[in-house]
Structure formats: C-alpha cells, structure tokens
N, C-alpha and C positions, 0 to 999 in steps of 0.2 A: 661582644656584649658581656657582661657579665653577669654570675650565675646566679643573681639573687631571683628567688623565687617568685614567675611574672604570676603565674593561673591568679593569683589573689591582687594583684595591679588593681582593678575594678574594685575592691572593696576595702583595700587598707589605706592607711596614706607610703607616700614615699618618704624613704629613711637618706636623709641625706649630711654629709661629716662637712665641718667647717673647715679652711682652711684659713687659718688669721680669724679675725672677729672675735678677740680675746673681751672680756668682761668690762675690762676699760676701756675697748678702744672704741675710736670713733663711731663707726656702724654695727657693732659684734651686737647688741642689745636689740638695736633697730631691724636688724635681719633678723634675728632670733623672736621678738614680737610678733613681726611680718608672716613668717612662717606659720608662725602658729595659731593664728586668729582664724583663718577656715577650717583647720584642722587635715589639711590636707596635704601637711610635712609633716615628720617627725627627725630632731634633733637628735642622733643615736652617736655620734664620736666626732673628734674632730684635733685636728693640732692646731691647737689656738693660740699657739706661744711657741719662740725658742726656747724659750723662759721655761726648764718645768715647773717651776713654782706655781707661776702665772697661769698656763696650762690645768694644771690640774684644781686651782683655783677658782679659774672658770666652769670647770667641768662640775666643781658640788655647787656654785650657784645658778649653771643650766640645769641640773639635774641629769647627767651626763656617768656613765658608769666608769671611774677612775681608771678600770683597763681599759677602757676605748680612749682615752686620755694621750697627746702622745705631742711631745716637742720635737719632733725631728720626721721630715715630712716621707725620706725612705721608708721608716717604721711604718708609719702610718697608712701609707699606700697598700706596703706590704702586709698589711692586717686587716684593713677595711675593703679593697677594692671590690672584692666579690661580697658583701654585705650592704654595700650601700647604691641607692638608684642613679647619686649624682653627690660631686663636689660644690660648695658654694664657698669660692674664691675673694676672701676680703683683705689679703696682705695688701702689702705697701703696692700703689703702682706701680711701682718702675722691679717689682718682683712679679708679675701679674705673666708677662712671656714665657718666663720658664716652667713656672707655677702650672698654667694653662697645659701647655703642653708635657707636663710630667704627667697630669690626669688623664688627658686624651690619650697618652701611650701607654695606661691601665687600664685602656677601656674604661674610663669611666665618662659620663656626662656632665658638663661644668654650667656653673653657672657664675658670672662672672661680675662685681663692681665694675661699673664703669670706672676713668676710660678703660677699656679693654687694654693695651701697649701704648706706649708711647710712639711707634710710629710706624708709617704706612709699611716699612720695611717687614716689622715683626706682626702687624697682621695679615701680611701675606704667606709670612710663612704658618701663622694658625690656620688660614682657610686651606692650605695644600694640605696640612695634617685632616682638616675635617672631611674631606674630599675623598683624600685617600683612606682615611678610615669610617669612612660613614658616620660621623662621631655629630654630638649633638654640643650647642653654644647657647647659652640664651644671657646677654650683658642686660642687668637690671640702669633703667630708665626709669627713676621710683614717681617720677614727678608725671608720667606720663599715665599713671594709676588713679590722678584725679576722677574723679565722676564728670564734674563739672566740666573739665575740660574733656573729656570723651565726649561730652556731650555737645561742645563744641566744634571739637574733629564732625562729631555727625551734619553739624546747621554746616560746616563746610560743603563735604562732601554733599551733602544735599541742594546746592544752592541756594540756601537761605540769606547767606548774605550777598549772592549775587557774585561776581567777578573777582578774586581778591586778586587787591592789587599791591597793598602793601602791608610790611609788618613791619612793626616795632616791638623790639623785645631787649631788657633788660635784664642783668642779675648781678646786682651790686651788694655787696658785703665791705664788713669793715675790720675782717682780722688782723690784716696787716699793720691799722694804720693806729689801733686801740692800742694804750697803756693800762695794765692792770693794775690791781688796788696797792700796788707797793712802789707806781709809777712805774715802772717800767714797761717795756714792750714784752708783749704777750707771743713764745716764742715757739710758732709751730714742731712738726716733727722734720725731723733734718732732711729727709727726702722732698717736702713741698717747699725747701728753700735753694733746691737745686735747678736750675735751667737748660733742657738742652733742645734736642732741634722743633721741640713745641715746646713752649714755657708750660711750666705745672700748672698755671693758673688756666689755661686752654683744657688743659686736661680735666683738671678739676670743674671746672665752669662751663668751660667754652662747649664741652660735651655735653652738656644739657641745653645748650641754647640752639647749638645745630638739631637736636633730637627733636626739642619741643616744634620747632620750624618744620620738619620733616612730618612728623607726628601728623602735627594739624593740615598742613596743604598737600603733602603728598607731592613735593613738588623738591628738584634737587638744587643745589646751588653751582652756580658756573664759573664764576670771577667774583672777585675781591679786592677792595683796596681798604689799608688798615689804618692804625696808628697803634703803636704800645710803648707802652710808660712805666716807671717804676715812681710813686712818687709816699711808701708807705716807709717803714721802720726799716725795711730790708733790701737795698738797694741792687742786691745780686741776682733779685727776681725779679722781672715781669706782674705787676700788680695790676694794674689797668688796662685794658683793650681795646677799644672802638671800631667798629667799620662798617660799609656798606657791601655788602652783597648781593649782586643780579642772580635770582632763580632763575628757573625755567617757567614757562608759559607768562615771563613776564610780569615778575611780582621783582617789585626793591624793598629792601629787607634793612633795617637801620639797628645796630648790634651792640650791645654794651657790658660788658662785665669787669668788674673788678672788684678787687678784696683792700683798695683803701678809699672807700666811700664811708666816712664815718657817719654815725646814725641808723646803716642798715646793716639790719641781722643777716638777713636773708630777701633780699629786696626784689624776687625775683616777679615782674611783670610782662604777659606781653597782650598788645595790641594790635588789630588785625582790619584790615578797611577793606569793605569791597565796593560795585557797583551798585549792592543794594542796603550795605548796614553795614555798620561794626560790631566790635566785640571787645571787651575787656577786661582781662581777668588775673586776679592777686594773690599771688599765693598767701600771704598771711591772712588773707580775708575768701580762702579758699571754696569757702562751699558755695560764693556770688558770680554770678555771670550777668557783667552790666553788655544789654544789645543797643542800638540805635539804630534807626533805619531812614530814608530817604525822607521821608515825611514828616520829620522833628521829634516823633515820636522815640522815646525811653524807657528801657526794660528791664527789671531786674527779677532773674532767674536764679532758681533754686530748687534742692532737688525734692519739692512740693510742688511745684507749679506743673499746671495742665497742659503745658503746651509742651513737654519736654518729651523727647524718645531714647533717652538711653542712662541718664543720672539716676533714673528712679526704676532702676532694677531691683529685685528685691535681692542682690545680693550684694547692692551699696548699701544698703539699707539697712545696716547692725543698729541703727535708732533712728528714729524718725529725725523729721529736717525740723531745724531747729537746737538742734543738739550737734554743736559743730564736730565732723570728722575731721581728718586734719593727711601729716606726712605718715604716719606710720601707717594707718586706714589705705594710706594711698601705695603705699609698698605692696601692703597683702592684697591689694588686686592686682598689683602685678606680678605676685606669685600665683595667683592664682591660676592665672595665665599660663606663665609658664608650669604650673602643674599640668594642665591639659595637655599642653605641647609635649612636654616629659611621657608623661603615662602613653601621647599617641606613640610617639620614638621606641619605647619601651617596649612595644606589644608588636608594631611594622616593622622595626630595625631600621625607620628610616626617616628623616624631619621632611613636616611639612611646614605653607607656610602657615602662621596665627597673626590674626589681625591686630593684637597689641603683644607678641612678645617679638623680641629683634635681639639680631645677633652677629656676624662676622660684617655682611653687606653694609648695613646701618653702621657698624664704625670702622668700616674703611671709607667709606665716604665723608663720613668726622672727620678723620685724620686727615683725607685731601684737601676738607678745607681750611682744617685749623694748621696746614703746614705751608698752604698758600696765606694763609693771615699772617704767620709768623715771615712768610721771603715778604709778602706785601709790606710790611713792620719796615725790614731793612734796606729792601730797594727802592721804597717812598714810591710807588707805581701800583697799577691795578696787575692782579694775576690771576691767571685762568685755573680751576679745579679743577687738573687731571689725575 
C-alpha cells in the first residue's frame, strides 16, 4: 500500500495523477471534468505526454504544479507513487497492459479507460497481478453512469417489466466513413487504424455494448454468431459488426456497432422487451426513458416523475429535470462510484464488490465475447464464450 496519509481518507478527497489524458486528447478533459464535479478527486500530477512540451502544457491548463509534470512514466512512478491514492490510465489502448501493470507493481490503485487490454490473454495476466498483490482495478464504463438508465437496471431487477426476453442494442457512429471540410477522410490516431485478434472497433464499441447488456440484466453471454465488415475510408479495419448473441436465462440479444454509419455521431440505443413491458432509451436524448407495458399503455419517464426509485437521487440531481444532464454528468457518477470503492480499498487493504463500479471479471468476460465475435466473423459459424 502506499504511504500516502489514510487517518484523513474520510475527510479530504483522493489525489489522484494521470497517465495520458493530455489537454488534447480525446478523454484527458472529460476525465478531468468527471472528477471534479463532486469534489471528491483531486488532480495533483500526472504524465500526460511524451511530449514535454505537451505535458507541461497541460499541466498550467489543469492547474497542475509544473514539478509534478512529467513525460516519461519511470520518473513519474518514481516521484508520485507514495503521494497519490491511485492512477487514472488514459494512454492509447494497445499501451493500457503494460501501463496497468507498471502501477500495480508501485503499489498503486488504477483506474483504467475502457477496453482494459486487448485480449483475454493480457487480462489474465492483470487479474494474477491483482491477486497476488491485493491491488485494486476499477475500468470506467462512463455510459453506465446514466441516472436514467440506473434506473432502468432497477425496473429490471425488480420485475417491472416482467421476464426479459430480448435485447436490442446499437451504437453506430460515423467516423470512419465522413470526409472533412477539405474532402478528405477524417484520419483517426494510427493505433485505431490497426487490427489484431479483436479489431479496435470491438474495443472501442463493442466494450460498451457487452457492458451496457451485462449492466442492465445481469445476465452473461454464451454463443455468438457474427458478421464483420469493413465498408468506411479505411479498409485495413474492421468498421461495422453485427451479431446475435444467446445469454443466459434465455434472453437473444441483436448487436450492432460501427463507425461507418454516416448521419450518426454517437447513435448509441438500446431496447429491452420483457413478459410484462418494454423500455427504450437514447443516449442523445439521455434524460428519457420511454416504458410500454402489456396493456398498450405508454410512458415516458424522467428524473421528475413519481413513480421512479433511483434517477431522482439527490445526488443526480446538480439541477433539476428539465435542465438536460448529459455524458460528462454521467462519468462523474461513475467516479463517484469508484471513489467509494477507492477510499473502502484504502482504509481495508482489500476490494470489495460495488454495485456500479467493475473491474478485471467484467472485462474478461468482454474480451471472451468480443474474441468469439471476431473467430465467429472468420469461421461464418455460431461460437460458444469461454
């Protein structure tokens, strides 16, 4: 454990250093927001760059003290590890293995961008690490921080909508497939244009769509049969993915993501049918939960409405409904989260489980199924997720 001073745990926040989520990059802002809207992080160092430039760049626009500033992640280890309560890991994926387990062998606590590794092989070897060192994990799932859909998860869990039987879920984007204002194709970072025994786009996607599945039914996936396509700007990835996959207790599951569906930003939708009602709910239109039930009757829920048990917390609640919260609202509850679980860890030496943070279990069972999607892709046959 490291030696940063617990007695005051209960009363201050946790000081925690970045690794990547440099000022430009894609999540470095969205995590830095996230954190700080309960007040229950604090952003004290971090190697935010190779780049020192870059690094210390971001550091006078976080507010960050230029000697906790550091491009070269030995230094950094080597200066922070007994000052801070935990790492929050945003480099490149396919950096995210070594990364992970350089902070676990500092004793320190991580918290990690989804996906966690790229494959079941290198999350096995994190959960031996965590194991064998008591060491703590928590992979942000930012989309599982809705209210609304929490509160979903609960009409599940409770029987409200009766028996589910099936899901439908989407998340279709269009970066792939867009030319920008000079015509040309819009040209990601060179790691998402690489493929290997899970395409990036699985990584990138696909791990939110097994999450949000898992999230709401509590229920795991067994077999798969796929399709994948390449049909956007860049022909050497994997862009499109389809499939059907059998749960357990008997739910079929209809799957879709890809990044050359022009029109959608972020098109992520899913719908959920049971014996007694449905549900369905959008992310761009986030704060709405439309119900249906057996009797033709139709509903739409929000986090005002009387009938709800858990969106109208008073700690979703930074303004009343009406006043849309949105993605970054929905990170900082799931740090929240994981604060809790943190400070338990901190004070036991030991994790337990939390009913919305998740960590090594939750994506290794990702990775079984999005590596059975990828053999289902090439064998053209259904395959079991072991």
């Amino acid at each position: 454990m490291n030696k940063i001073n617990l007695e005051s745990l209960n009363t201050r926040k946790l000081k925690v250093g970045f690794l990547g989520g440099g000022f430009e990059s894609a999540v470095g802002r969205a995590h830095r927001a996230a954190i700080e809207m309960d007040q229950r992080f604090e952003l004290v160092s971090g190697c935010f760059s190779r780049k020192p430039e870059v690094s210390k760049s971001t550091a006078l626009k976080y507010c960050i003290d230029l000697d906790r500033s550091y491009s070269d992640i030995d230094h950094f280890l080597s200066s922070e590890a007994s000052q801070l309560d935990a790492v929050v890991i945003m480099t490149p994926q396919d950096q995210h293995s070594k990364h992970v387990m350089r902070c676990l062998e500092a004793d320190l606590p991580v918290i990690c961008e989804k996906a966690l590794v790229g494959s079941v092989e290198e999350a096995l070897l994190i959960q031996r690490k965590l194991l064998s060192s008591q060491g703590f994990l928590a992979v942000t799932y930012n989309y599982t921080g809705f209210p609304i859909l929490r509160e979903l998860r609960y009409m599940i869990k409770h029987g409200k909508l009766g028996k589910i039987q099936q899901v439908q879920i989407e998340m279709p984007q269009e970066g792939f497939a867009r030319l920008g204002a000079n015509g040309q194709p819009i040209t990601p970072q060179d790691w998402r244009l690489q493929d290997n025994k899970v395409p990036t786009l699985s990584l990138d996607l696909g791990v939110h769509i097994h999450m949000m599945i898992r999230f709401l039914t509590g229920e795991q996936p067994l077999e798969v049969v796929s399709t994948s396509k390449s049909y956007g700007n860049f022909n050497q990835v994997t862009d499109s993915i389809s499939c059907i996959s059998n749960y357990s207790n008997d739910i079929s599951c209809s799957i879709w993501y890809s990044k050359s569906a022009l029109g959608y930003r972020n098109g992520l939708k899913v719908r959920i049918f049971g014996s007694k009602g449905s549900a369905e709910w959008v992310q761009e239109d986030s704060e709405h939960l439309n119900i249906s039930d057996n009797s033709g009757n139709r509903l739409l829920v929000d986090r005002a409405s009387n009938n709800i048990s858990v969106a109208n917390h008073l700690r979703y609640t930074r303004f009343k409904a009406g006043h849309p919260a949105g993605f970054i609202e929905a990170f900082a509850n799931y740090y929240y989260d994981v604060a809790d679980a943190l400070k338990y860890y901190l004070l036991k030496k030991n994790s337990v489980a939390q009913e919305y943070v998740f960590g090594i279990e939750e994506s290794l069972e990702g990775l079984r199924m999005l590596e059975a999607i990828s053999k289902s892709s090439s064998n053209k046959r259904w395959e079991e997720i072991v």
